[in-house]
TILUMTOR-160373 format. One line per field, with one value per residue (C-alpha): residue number from 1; x, y, z. Coordinates in nm, 2 decimals, decimal comma. Example, Ala and Ser with C-alpha at 12.3 -4.5 7.8 and 13.67 -1.06 7.14 Angstrom:
! residues 2
resi 1 | 2
xx 1,23 | 1,37
yy -0,45 | -0,11
zz 0,78 | 0,71
! end
This chain:
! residues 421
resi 1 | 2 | 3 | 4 | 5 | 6 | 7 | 8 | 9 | 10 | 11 | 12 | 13 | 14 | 15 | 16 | 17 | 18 | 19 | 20 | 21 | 22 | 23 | 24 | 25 | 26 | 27 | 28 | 29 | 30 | 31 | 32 | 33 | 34 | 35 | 36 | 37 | 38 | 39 | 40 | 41 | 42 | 43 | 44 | 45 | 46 | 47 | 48 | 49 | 50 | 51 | 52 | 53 | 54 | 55 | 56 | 57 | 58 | 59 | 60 | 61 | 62 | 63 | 64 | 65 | 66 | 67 | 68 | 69 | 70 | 71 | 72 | 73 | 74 | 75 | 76 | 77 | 78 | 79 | 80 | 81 | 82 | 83 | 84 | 85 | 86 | 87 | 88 | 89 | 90 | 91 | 92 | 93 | 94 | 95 | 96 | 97 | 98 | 99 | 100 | 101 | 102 | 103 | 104 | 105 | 106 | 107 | 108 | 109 | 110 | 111 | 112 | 113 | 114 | 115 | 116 | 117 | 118 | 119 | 120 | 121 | 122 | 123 | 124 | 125 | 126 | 127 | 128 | 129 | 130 | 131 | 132 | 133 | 134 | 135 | 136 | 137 | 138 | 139 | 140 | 141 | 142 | 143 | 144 | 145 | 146 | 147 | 148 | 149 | 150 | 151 | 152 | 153 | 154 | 155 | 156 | 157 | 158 | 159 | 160 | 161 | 162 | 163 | 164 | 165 | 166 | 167 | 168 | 169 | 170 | 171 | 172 | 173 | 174 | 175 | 176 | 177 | 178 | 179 | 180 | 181 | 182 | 183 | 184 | 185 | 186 | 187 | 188 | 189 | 190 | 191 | 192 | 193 | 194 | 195 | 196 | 197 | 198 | 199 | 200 | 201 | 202 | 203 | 204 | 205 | 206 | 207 | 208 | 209 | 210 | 211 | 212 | 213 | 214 | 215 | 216 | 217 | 218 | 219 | 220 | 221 | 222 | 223 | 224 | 225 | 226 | 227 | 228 | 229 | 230 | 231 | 232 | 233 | 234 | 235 | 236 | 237 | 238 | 239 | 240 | 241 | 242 | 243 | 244 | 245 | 246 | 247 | 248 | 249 | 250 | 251 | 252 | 253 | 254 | 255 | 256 | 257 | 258 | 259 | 260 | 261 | 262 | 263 | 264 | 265 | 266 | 267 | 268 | 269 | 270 | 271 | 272 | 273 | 274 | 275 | 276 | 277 | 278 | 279 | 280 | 281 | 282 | 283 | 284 | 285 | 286 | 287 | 288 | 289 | 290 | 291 | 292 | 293 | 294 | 295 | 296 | 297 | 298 | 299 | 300 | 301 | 302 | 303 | 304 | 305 | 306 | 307 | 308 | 309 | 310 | 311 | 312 | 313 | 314 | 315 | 316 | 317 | 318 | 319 | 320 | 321 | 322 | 323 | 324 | 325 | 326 | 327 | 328 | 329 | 330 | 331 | 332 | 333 | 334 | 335 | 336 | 337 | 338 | 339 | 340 | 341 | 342 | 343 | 344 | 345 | 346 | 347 | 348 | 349 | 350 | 351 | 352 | 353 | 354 | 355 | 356 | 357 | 358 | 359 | 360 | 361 | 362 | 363 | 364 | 365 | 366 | 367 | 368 | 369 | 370 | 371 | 372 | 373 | 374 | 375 | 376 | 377 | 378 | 379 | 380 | 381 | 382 | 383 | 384 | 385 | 386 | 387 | 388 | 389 | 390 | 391 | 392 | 393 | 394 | 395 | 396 | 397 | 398 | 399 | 400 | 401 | 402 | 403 | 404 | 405 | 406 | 407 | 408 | 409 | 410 | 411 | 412 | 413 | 414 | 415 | 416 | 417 | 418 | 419 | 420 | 421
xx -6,30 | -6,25 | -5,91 | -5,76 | -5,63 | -5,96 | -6,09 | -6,42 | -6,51 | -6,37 | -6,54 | -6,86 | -6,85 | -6,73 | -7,05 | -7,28 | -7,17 | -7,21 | -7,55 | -7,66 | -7,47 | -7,61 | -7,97 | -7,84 | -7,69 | -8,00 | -8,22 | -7,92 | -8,00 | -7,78 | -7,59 | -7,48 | -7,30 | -7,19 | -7,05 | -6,87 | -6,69 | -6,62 | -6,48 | -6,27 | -6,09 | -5,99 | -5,84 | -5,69 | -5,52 | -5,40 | -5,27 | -5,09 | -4,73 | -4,86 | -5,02 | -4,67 | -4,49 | -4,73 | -4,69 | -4,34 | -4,35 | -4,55 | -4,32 | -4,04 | -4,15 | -4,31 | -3,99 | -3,82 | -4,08 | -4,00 | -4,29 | -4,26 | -4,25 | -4,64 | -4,71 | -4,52 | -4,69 | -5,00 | -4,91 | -4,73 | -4,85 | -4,72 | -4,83 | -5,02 | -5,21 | -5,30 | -5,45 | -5,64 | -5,80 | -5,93 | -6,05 | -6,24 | -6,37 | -6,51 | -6,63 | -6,85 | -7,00 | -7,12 | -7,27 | -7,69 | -7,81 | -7,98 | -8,13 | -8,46 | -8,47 | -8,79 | -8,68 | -9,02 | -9,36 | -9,74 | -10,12 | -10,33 | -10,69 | -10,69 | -10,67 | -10,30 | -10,05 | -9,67 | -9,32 | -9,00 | -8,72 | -8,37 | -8,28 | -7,91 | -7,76 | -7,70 | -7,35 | -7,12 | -6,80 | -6,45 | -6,17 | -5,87 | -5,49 | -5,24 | -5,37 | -5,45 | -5,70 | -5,95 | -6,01 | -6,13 | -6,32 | -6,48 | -6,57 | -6,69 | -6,94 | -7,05 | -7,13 | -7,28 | -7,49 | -7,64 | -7,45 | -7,23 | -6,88 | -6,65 | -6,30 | -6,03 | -5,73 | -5,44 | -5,09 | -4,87 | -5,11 | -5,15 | -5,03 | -5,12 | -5,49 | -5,50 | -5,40 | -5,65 | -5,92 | -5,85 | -5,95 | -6,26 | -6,37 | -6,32 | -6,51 | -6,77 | -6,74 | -6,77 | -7,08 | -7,22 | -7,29 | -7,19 | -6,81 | -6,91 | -7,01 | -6,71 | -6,47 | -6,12 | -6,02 | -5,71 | -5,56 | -5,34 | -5,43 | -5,62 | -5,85 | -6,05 | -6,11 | -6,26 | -6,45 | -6,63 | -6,71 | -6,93 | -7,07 | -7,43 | -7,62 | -7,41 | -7,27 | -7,57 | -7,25 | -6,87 | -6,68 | -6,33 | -6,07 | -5,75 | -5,59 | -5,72 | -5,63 | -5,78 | -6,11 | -6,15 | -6,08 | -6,36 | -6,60 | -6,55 | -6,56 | -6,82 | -7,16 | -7,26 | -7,35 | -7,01 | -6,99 | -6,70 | -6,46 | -6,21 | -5,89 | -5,81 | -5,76 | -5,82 | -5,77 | -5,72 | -5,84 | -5,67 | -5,87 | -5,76 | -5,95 | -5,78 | -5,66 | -5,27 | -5,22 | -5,50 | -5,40 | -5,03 | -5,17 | -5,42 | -5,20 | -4,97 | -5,18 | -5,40 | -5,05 | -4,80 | -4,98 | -5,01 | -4,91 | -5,04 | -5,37 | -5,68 | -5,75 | -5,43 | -5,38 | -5,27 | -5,34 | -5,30 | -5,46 | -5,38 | -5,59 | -5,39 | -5,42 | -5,19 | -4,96 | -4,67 | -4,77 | -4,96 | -4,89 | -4,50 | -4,52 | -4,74 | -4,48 | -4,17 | -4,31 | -4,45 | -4,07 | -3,93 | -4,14 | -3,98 | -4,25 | -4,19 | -4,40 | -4,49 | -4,58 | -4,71 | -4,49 | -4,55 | -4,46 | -4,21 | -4,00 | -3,97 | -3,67 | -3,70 | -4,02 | -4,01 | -4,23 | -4,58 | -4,66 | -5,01 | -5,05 | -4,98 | -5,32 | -5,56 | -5,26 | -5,31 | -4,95 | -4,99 | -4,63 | -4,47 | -4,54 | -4,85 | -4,91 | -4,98 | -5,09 | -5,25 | -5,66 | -5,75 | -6,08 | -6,29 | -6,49 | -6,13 | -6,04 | -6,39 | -6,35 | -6,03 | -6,17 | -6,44 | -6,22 | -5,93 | -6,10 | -6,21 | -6,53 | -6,38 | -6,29 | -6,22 | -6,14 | -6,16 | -5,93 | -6,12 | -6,27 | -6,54 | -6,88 | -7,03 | -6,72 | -6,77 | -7,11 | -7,04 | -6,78 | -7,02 | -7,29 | -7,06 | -6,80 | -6,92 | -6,77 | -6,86 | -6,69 | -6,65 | -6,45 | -6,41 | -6,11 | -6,04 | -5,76 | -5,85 | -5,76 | -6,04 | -6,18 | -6,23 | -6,50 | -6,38 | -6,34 | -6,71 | -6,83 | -6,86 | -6,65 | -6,40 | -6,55 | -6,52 | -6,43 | -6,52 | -6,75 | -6,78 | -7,02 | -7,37 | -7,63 | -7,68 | -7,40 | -7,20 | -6,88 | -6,75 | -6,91 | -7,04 | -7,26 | -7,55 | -7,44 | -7,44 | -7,81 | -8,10 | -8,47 | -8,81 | -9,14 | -9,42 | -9,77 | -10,06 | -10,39 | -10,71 | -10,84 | -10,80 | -10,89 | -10,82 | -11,08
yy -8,92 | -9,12 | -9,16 | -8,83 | -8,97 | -8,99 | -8,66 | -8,70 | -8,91 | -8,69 | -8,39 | -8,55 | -8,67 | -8,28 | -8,16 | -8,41 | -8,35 | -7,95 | -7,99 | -8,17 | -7,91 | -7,65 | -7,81 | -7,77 | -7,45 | -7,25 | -7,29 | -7,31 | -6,99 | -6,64 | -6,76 | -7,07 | -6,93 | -6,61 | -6,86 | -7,07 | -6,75 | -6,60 | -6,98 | -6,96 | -6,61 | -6,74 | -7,06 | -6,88 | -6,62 | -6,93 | -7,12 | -6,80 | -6,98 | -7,28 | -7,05 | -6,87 | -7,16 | -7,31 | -7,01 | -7,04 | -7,35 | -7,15 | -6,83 | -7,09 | -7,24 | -6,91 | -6,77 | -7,10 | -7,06 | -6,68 | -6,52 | -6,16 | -5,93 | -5,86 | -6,15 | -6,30 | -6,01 | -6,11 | -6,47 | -6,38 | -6,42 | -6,23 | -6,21 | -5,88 | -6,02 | -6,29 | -6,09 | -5,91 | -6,20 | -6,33 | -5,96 | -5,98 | -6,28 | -6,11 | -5,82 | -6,04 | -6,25 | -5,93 | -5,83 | -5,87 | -6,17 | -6,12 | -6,46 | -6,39 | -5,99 | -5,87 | -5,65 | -5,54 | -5,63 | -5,56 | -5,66 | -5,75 | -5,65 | -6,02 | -6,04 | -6,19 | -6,06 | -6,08 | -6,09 | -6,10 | -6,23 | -6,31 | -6,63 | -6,83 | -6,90 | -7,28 | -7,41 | -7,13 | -7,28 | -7,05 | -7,08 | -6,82 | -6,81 | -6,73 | -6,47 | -6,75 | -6,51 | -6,55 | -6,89 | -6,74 | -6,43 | -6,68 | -6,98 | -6,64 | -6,46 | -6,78 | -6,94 | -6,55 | -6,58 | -6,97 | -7,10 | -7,44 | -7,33 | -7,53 | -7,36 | -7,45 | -7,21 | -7,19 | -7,43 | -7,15 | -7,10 | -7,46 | -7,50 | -7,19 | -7,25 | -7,53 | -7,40 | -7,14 | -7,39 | -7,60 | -7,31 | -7,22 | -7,62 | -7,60 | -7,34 | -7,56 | -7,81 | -7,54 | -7,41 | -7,76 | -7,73 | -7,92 | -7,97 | -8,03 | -7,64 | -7,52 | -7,76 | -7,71 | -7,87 | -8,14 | -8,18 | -7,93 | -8,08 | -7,85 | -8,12 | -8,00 | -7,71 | -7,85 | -8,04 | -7,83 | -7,59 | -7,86 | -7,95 | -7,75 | -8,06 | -7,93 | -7,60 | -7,26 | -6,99 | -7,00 | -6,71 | -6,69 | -6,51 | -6,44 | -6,29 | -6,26 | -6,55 | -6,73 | -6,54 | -6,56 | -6,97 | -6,97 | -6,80 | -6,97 | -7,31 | -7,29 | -7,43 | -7,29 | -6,95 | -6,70 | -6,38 | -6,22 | -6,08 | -5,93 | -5,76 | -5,41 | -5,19 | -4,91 | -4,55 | -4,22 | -3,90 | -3,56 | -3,31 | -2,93 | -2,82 | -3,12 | -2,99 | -3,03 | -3,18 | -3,41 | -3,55 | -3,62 | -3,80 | -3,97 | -4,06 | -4,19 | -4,40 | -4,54 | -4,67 | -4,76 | -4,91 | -5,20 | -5,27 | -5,66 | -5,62 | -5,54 | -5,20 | -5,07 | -4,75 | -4,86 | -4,59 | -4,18 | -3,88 | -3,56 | -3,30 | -3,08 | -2,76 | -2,88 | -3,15 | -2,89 | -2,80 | -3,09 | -3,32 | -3,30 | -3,31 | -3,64 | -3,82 | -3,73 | -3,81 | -4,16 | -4,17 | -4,17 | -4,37 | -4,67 | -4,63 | -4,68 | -4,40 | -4,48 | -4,22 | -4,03 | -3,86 | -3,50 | -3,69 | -3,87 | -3,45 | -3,59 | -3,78 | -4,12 | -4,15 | -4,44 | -4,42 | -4,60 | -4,90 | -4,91 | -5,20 | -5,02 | -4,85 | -5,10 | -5,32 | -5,43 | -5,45 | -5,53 | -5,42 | -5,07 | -4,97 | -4,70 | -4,59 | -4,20 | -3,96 | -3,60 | -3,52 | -3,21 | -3,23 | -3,45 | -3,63 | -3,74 | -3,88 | -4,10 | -4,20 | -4,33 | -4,52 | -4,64 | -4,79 | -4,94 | -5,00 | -5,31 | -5,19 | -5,22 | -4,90 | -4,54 | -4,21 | -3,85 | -3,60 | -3,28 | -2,99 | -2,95 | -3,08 | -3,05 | -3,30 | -3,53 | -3,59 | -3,65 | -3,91 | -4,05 | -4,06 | -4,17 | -4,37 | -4,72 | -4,90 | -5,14 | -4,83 | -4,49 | -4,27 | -3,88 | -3,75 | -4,08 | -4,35 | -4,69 | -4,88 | -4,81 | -5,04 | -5,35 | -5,54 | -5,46 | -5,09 | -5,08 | -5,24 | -5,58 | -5,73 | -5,90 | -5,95 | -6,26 | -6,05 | -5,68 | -5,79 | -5,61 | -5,81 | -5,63 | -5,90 | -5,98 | -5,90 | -5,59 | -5,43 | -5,60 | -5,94 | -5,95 | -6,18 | -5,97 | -6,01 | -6,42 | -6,43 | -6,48 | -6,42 | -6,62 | -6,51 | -6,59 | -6,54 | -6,57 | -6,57 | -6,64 | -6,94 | -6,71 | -6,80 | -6,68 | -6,56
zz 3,51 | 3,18 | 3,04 | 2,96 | 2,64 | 2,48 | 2,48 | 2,30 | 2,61 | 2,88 | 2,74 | 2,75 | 3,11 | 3,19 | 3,03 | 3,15 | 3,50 | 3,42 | 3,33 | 3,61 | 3,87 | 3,67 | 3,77 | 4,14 | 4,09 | 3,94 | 4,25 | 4,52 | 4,77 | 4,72 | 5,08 | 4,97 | 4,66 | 4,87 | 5,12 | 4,83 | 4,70 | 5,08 | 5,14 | 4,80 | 4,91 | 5,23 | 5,07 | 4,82 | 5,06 | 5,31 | 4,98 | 4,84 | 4,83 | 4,68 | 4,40 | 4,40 | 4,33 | 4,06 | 3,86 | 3,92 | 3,73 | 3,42 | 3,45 | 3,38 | 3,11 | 2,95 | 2,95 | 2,79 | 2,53 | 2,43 | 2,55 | 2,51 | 2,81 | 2,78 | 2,82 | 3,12 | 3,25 | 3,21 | 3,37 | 3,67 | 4,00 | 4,31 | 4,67 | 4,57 | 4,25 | 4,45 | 4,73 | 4,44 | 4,34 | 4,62 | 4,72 | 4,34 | 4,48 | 4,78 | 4,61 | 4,37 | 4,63 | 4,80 | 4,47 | 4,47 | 4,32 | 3,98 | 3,99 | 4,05 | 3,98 | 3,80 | 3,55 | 3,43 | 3,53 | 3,34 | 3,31 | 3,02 | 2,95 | 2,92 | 3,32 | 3,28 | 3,50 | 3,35 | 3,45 | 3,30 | 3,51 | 3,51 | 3,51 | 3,47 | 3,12 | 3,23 | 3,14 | 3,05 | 2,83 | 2,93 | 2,68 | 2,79 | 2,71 | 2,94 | 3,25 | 3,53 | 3,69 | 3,43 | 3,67 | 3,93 | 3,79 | 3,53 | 3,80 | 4,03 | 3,77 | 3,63 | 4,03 | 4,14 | 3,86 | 3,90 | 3,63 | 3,61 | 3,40 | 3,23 | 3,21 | 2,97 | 3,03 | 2,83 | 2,85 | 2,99 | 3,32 | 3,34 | 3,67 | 3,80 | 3,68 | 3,84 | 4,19 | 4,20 | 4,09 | 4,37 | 4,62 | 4,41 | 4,43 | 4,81 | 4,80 | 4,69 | 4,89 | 5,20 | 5,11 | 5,01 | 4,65 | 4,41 | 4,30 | 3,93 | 3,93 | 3,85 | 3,62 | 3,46 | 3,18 | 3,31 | 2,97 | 2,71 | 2,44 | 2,19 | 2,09 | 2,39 | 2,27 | 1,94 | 2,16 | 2,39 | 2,06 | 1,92 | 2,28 | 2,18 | 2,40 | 2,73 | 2,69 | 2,65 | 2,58 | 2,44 | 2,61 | 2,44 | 2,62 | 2,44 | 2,15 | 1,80 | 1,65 | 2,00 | 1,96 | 1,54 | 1,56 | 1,82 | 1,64 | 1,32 | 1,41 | 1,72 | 1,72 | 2,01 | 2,08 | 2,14 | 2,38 | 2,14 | 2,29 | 2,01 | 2,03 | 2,21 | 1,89 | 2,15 | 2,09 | 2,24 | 2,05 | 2,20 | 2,10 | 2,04 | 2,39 | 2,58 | 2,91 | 2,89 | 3,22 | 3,21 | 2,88 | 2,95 | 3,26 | 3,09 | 2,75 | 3,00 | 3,25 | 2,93 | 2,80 | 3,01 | 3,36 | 3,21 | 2,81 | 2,80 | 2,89 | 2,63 | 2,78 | 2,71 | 2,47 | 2,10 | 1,87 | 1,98 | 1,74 | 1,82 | 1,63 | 1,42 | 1,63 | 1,90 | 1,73 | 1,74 | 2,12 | 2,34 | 2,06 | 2,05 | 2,47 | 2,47 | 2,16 | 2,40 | 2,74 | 2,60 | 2,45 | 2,78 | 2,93 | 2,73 | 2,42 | 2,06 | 1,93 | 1,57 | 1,37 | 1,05 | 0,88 | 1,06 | 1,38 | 1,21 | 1,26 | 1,69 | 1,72 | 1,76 | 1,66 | 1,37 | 1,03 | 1,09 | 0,86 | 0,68 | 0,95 | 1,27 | 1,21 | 1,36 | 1,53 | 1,87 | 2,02 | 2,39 | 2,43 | 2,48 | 2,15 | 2,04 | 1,69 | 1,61 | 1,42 | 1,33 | 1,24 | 1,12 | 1,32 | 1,54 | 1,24 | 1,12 | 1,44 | 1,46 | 1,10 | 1,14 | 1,48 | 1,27 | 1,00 | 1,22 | 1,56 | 1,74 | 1,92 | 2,23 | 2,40 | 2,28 | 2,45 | 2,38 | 2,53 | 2,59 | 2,77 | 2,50 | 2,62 | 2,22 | 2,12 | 2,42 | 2,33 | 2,00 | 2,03 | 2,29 | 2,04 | 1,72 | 1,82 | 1,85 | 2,07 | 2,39 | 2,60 | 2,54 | 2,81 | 2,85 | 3,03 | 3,18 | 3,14 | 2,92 | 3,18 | 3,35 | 3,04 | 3,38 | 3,52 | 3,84 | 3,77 | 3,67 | 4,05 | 3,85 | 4,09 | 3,81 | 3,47 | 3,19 | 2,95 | 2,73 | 2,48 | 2,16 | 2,01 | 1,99 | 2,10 | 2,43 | 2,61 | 2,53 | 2,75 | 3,06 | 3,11 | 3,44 | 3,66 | 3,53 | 3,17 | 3,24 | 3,26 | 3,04 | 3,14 | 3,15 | 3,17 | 3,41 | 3,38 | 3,65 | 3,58 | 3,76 | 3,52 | 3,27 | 2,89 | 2,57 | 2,39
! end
């Protein structure tokens, strides 16, 4: 490796070495790369208190820095998040290869016979902020999927990245592919970023994984291609035939399992009909479950609940705070999603099958739930495995970025000295 202190160099021997594993990586068999992941899980399971006490290190210094709550949430590492990663790992190395799959096949009266089959991206770029198992579901997808990665994770999982790359490279090395497949970036300094966003010769796809001021610096300044991936302005719509019970157990789970994480519940309307009734129940329960409900004026008549700003509509908190208010109907709710959502995940509350579909067919976002928590909004929950990210861009990839989602396609045609005419 070149010296780490000039960066324009280092990033250039990163990509060139991604490149060339990527070469390797395309045409390496499913077993190898299952092997690589199986190899990683083990490794990171035996390694667990090494992992523990890296993060240790990044907890420390999070908390020094003044990170809120959310987010040391989203960095810590325990015995149990550990074990889920390396059972993430497992799960996506049993996943079926999509290298290779034909996903549609035809003849021309020309006597040419046609396929179009997936095929990987080549060098996927990863920049993330703080949650250190973005690693190893990134370096995971990207290897299921034949593709090199270059990771660049953010200062306050530093160490903690770091650990868990170590396992994935052993993993590798196990399984006899190339080491260069899966690369972290060793320095904090930002200028690496601004590096790899130019680096169009090496890197096929940008995959930003943060907040929005990670994801909106990405996309302005990059030169190569971007899987967006843009805040969690996500919303629950409770509709005036919501089950009761279903809805407090949904408003609940959607909001408080985990606050720091992009599927998380930010914005609750309650139609008119039942803000006095359901409404009132769902405003005290979140209450004491430790959330600052901020509301409209009508909600603003529950104690406690404090006035909403014009820019708690469209706010994504990641903390225990949710912003609410009262629709007269179902085309109020989806207007106000459509004006002050993200595109990432929305949910309606209801036992109405004509209002379901409509907010399936209206609302347009990457994911659209009925009756069912937001935190289902998860790679993992959709039999992905683990995921990159939810993208809520509309080309390409769109939702949970999956192995599948890292792969283009090529066409092959066979012909029998066939000739144009």
């Amino acid at each position: 490796m070149k010296d780490m202190t000039d960066i324009p160099a280092m990033m250039t021997e990163i990509g060139e070495r991604a490149r060339a594993a990527s070469r390797t990586l395309a045409i390496a068999p499913t077993g190898a790369r299952s092997a690589s992941l199986h190899a990683a899980a083990d490794r990171i399971d035996a390694q667990t208190d090494a992992i523990v006490a890296a993060n240790t290190l990044d907890m420390e210094a999070g908390t020094a820095k003044g990170l809120s709550s959310a987010m040391l949430d989203r960095l810590r590492l325990d015995p149990d998040r550990i074990r889920g990663i390396a059972s993430a790992l497992r799960a996506v190395a049993e996943q079926s290869d999509p290298v290779g799959e034909i996903l549609a096949a035809w003849s021309m009266p020309s006597g040419i016979d046609i396929e179009r089959v997936r095929t990987p991206i080549g060098v996927v770029g990863v920049i993330y902020e703080s949650r250190p198992n973005v690693t190893a579901d990134a370096g995971a997808l990207c290897l299921r999927s034949g593709n090199a990665v270059i990771l660049r994770g953010g200062s306050e999982s530093f160490h903690s990245s770091r650990a868990i790359h170590e396992c994935l490279v052993a993993g590798l090395a196990t399984a006899g592919l190339p080491q260069d497949a899966i690369q972290l970036v060793p320095t904090r300094d930002r200028a690496a970023v601004t590096e790899m966003l130019g680096m169009t010769e090496f890197i096929d796809v940008i995959v930003p994984r943060g907040g929005k001021g990670l994801v909106g610096a990405v996309q302005r300044d990059a030169r190569v291609p971007v899987f967006a991936h843009l805040e969690g302005i996500v919303h629950i719509y409770v509709d005036r035939a919501a089950d009761p019970q279903k809805a407090l157990d949904v408003v609940l789970n959607s909001k408080t399992r985990r606050t720091g994480i992009c599927g998380a519940a930010e914005c609750l309307l309650i139609h008119r009909d039942v803000a006095e009734t359901l409404g009132a129940d769902l405003v005290r329960a979140l209450q004491a479950a430790g959330v600052e409900v901020r509301g409209d004026p009508a909600l603003q008549q529950i104690e406690n609940v404090r006035p909403a700003e014009d820019d708690d509509w469209g706010r994504e908190y990641l903390d225990s705070i949710i912003a609410a208010r009262i629709v007269p109907d179902l085309d109020a709710a989806m207007d106000h999603i459509g004006r002050h959502g993200s595109n990432h995940t929305d949910c309606i509350l209801t036992e109405d099958a004509d209002a379901a579909a409509r907010f399936f067919e209206e609302v347009d976002s990457a994911i659209v739930l009925h009756n069912a928590s937001t935190q289902f909004a998860d790679g993992g929950e959709f039999g992905m495995g683990a995921e990159i990210g939810i993208a809520t861009g509309r080309l390409h990839a769109r939702g949970p970025v999956g192995a599948e989602q890292l792969t283009s396609f090529k066409y092959r045609v066979r012909g029998n000295g066939s000739v144009r005419a």
